[in-house]
C-alpha positions as a Markdown table, in Angstrom:
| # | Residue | x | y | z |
|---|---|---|---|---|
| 1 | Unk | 42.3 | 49.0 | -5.7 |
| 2 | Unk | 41.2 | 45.8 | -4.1 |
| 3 | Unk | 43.9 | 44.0 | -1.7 |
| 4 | Unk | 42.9 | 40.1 | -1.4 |
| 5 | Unk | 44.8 | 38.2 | 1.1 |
| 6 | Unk | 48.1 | 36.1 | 0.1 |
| 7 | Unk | 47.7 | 32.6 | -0.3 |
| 8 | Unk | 51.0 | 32.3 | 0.6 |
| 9 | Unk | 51.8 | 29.3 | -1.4 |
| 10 | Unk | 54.5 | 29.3 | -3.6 |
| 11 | Unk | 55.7 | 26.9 | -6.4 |
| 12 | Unk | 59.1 | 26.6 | -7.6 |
| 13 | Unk | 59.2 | 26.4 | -11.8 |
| 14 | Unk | 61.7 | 25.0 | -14.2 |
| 15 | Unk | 63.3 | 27.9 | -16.4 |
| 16 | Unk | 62.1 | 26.2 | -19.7 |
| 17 | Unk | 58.3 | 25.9 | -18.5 |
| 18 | Unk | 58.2 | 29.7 | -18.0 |
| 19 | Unk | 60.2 | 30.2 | -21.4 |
| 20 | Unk | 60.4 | 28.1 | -24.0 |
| 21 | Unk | 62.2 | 30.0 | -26.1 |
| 22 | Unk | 65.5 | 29.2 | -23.5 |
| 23 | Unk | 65.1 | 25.5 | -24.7 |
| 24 | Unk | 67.5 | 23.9 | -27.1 |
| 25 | Unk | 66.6 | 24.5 | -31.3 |
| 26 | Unk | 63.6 | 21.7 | -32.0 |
| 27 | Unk | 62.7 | 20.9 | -28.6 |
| 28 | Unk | 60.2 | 23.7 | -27.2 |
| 29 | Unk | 56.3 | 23.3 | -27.7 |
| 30 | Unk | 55.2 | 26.8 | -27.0 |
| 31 | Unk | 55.9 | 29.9 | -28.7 |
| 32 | Unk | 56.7 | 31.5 | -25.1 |
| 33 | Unk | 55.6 | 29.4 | -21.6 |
| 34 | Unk | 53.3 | 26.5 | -21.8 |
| 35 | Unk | 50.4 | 28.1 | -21.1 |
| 36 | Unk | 48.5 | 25.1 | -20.3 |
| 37 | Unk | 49.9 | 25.1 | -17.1 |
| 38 | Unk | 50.3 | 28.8 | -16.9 |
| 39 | Unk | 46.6 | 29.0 | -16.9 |
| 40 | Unk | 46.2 | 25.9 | -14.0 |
| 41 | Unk | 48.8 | 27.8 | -11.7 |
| 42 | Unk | 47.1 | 31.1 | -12.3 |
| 43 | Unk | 43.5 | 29.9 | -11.6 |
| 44 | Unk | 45.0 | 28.1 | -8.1 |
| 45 | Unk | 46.8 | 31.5 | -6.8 |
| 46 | Unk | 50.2 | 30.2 | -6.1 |
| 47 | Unk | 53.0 | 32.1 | -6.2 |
| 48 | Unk | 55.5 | 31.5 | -8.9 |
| 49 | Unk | 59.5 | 31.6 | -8.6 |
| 50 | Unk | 61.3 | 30.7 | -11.5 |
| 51 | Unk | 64.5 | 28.9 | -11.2 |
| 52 | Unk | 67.4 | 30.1 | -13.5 |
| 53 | Unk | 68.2 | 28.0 | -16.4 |
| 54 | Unk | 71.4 | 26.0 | -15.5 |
| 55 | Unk | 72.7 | 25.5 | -19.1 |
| 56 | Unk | 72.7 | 29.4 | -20.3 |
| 57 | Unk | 73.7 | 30.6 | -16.5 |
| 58 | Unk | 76.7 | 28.0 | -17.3 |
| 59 | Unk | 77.2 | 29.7 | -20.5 |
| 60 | Unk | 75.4 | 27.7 | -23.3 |
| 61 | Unk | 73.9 | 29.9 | -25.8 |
| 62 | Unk | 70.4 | 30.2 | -27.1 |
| 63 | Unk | 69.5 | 28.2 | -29.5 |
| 64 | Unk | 71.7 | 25.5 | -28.9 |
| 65 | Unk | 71.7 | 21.6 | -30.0 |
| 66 | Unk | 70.0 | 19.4 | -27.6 |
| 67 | Unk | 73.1 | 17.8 | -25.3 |
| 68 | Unk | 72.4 | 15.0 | -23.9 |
| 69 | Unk | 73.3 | 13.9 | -19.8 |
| 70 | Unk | 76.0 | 12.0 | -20.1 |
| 71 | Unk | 77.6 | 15.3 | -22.2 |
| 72 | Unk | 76.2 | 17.5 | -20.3 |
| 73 | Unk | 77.5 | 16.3 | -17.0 |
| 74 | Unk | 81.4 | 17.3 | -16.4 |
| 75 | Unk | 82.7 | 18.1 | -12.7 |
| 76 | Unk | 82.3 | 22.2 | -13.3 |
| 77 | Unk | 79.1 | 22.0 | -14.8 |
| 78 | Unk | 77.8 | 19.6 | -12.2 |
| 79 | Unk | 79.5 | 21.9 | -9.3 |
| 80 | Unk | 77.1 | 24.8 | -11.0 |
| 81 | Unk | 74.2 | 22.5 | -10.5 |
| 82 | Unk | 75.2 | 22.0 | -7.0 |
| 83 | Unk | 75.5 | 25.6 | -6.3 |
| 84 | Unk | 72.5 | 26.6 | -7.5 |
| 85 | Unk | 70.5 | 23.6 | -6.0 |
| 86 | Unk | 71.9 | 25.0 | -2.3 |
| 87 | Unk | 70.4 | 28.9 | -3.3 |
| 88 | Unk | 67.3 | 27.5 | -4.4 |
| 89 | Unk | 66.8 | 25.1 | -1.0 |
| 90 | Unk | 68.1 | 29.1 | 0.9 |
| 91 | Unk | 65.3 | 30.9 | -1.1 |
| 92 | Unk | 63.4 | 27.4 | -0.1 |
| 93 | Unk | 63.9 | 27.9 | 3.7 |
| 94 | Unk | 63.6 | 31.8 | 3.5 |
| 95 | Unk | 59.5 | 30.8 | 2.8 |
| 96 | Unk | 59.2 | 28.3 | 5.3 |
| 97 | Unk | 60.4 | 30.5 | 8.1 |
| 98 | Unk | 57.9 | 33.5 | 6.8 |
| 99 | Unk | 55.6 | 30.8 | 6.8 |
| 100 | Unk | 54.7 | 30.2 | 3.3 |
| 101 | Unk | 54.0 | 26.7 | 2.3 |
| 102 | Unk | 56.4 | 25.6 | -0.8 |
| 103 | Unk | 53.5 | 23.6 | -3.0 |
| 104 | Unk | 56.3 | 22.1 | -4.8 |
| 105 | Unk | 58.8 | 21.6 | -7.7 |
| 106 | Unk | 58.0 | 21.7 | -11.3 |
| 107 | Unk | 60.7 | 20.3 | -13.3 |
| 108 | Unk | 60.5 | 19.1 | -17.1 |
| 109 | Unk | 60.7 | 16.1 | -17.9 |
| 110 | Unk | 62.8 | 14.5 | -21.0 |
| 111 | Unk | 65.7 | 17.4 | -20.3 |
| 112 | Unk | 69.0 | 16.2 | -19.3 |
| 113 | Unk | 69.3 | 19.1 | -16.3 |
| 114 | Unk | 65.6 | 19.4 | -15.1 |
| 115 | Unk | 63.6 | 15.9 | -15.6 |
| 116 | Unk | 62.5 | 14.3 | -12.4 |
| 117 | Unk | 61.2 | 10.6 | -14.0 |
| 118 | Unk | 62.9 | 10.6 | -17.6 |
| 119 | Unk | 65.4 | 11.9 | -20.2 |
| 120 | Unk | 66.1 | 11.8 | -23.3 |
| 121 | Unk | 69.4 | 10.2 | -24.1 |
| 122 | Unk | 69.7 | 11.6 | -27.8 |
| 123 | Unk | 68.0 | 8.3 | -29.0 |
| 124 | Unk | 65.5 | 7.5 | -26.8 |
| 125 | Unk | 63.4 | 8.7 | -23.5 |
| 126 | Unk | 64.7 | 6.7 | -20.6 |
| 127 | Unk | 64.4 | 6.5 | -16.6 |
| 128 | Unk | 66.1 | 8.7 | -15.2 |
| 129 | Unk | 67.2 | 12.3 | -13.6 |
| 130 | Unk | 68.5 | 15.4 | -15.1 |
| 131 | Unk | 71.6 | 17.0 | -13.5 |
| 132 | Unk | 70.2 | 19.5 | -12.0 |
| 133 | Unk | 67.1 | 17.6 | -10.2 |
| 134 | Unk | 69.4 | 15.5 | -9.1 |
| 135 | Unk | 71.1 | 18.4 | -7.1 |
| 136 | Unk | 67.9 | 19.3 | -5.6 |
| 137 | Unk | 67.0 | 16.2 | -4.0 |
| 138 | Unk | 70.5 | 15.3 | -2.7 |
| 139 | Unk | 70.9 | 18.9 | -0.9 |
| 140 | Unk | 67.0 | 18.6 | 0.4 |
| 141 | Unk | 68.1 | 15.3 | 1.9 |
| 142 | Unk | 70.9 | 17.1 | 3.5 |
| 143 | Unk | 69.0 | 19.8 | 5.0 |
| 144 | Unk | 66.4 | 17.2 | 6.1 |
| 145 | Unk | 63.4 | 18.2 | 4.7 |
| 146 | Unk | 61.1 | 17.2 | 1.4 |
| 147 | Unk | 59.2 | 19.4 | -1.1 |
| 148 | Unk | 56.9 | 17.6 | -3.9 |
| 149 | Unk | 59.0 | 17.8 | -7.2 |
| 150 | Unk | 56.6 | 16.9 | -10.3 |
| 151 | Unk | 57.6 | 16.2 | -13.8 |
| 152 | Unk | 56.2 | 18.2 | -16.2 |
| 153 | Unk | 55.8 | 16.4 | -20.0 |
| 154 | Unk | 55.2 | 18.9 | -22.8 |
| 155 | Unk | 54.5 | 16.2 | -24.9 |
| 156 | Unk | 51.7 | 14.7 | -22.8 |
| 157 | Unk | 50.2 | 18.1 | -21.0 |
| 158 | Unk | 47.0 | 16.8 | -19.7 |
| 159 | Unk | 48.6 | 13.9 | -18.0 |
| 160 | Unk | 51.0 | 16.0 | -16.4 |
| 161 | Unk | 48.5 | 18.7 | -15.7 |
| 162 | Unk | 46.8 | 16.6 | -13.7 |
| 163 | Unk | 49.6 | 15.7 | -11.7 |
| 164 | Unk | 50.6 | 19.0 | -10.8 |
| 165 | Unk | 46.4 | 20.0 | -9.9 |
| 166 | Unk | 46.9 | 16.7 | -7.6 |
| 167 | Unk | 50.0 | 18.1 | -6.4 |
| 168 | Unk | 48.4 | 21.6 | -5.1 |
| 169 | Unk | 45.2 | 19.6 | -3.8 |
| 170 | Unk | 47.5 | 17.6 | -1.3 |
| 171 | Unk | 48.7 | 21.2 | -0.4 |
C-alpha cells in the first residue's frame, strides 16, 4: 500500500455542497454533491470536513419549501446557529494547534443559513448573509483570528470555481 505524506490542509464545506439532496424541493443542481468542485478539491489534496446542515439538525425535514432569512431567523434557531458556529471554530482551532492549515470556508451562496455575499429573499437574490455565516464570522472575530470563507454559486460554477482554486493558491 503506498503512504504519501499529508498535506495537512483542510477545508471546511457547507452541508448542501457535499449533498444536495439535504437542500430544500427545487433548489439543488446536482443529483448528489456538486461535483464540479468535488473534482477541483480532490485534484488539490485538501482535506474535507463537512459542516452539519443547520436547518435539518434544527429539525426541518427533507424536502422542505425554500424559507427564506427573515423566516428562518427566530432567537432559538439563531441560538442553534451560534452553537454550532462555536464547535466548528473548536474543530477550527483543534487543526491549528496540530498544525494543519484551515484553507478556508465554503459556504453557498443564495441560502438563507450558509451564503457569504447573497441570498435569496423568496423574490429575488440580494446582498447579504445567511444565518449561519453570519455566526461564523462574529465568533471568529471573537476568538481573534480569520479563515477565508468563499461563496460557492451553483448557478454560476466556473465563476465560483475559480474563486475557491484562488482561494487554495493563496494557501
Amino acid at each position: 500500500m503506498l503512504h504519501m505524506k499529508r498535506s495537512k490542509k483542510v477545508m471546511f464545506v457547507s452541508h448542501s455542497l457535499l449533498n444536495q439532496n439535504s437542500m430544500p424541493k427545487d433548489k439543488g443542481k446536482y443529483p448528489g454533491m456538486v461535483t464540479d468542485l468535488i473534482e477541483l478539491l480532490s485534484e488539490s489534496g485538501v482535506g474535507l470536513v463537512q459542516l452539519p446542515s443547520a436547518e435539518i439538525s434544527f429539525g426541518a425535514p427533507l424536502g422542505r419549501k425554500h424559507k427564506t432569512k427573515d423566516t428562518l431567523d427566530t432567537a432559538p434557531f439563531r441560538k442553534h446557529c451560534k452553537s454550532m458556529a462555536s464547535g466548528l471554530m473548536d474543530d477550527i482551532e483543534k487543526y491549528m494547534k496540530a498544525k494543519y492549515q484551515i484553507v478556508g470556508i465554503l459556504g453557498l451562496e443564495h441560502s438563507p443559513v450558509e451564503a457569504v455575499h447573497q441570498i435569496d429573499n423568496g423574490n429575488r437574490i440580494v446582498p447579504g448573509k445567511g444565518i449561519l455565516m453570519e455566526e461564523i464570522e462574529a465568533e471568529m472575530k471573537k476568538r481573534r483570528f480569520q479563515v477565508p470563507i468563499v461563496g460557492v454559486n451553483i448557478n454560476n460554477i466556473y465563476s465560483s470555481l475559480e474563486r475557491v482554486q484562488s482561494m487554495m493558491n493563496c494557501a
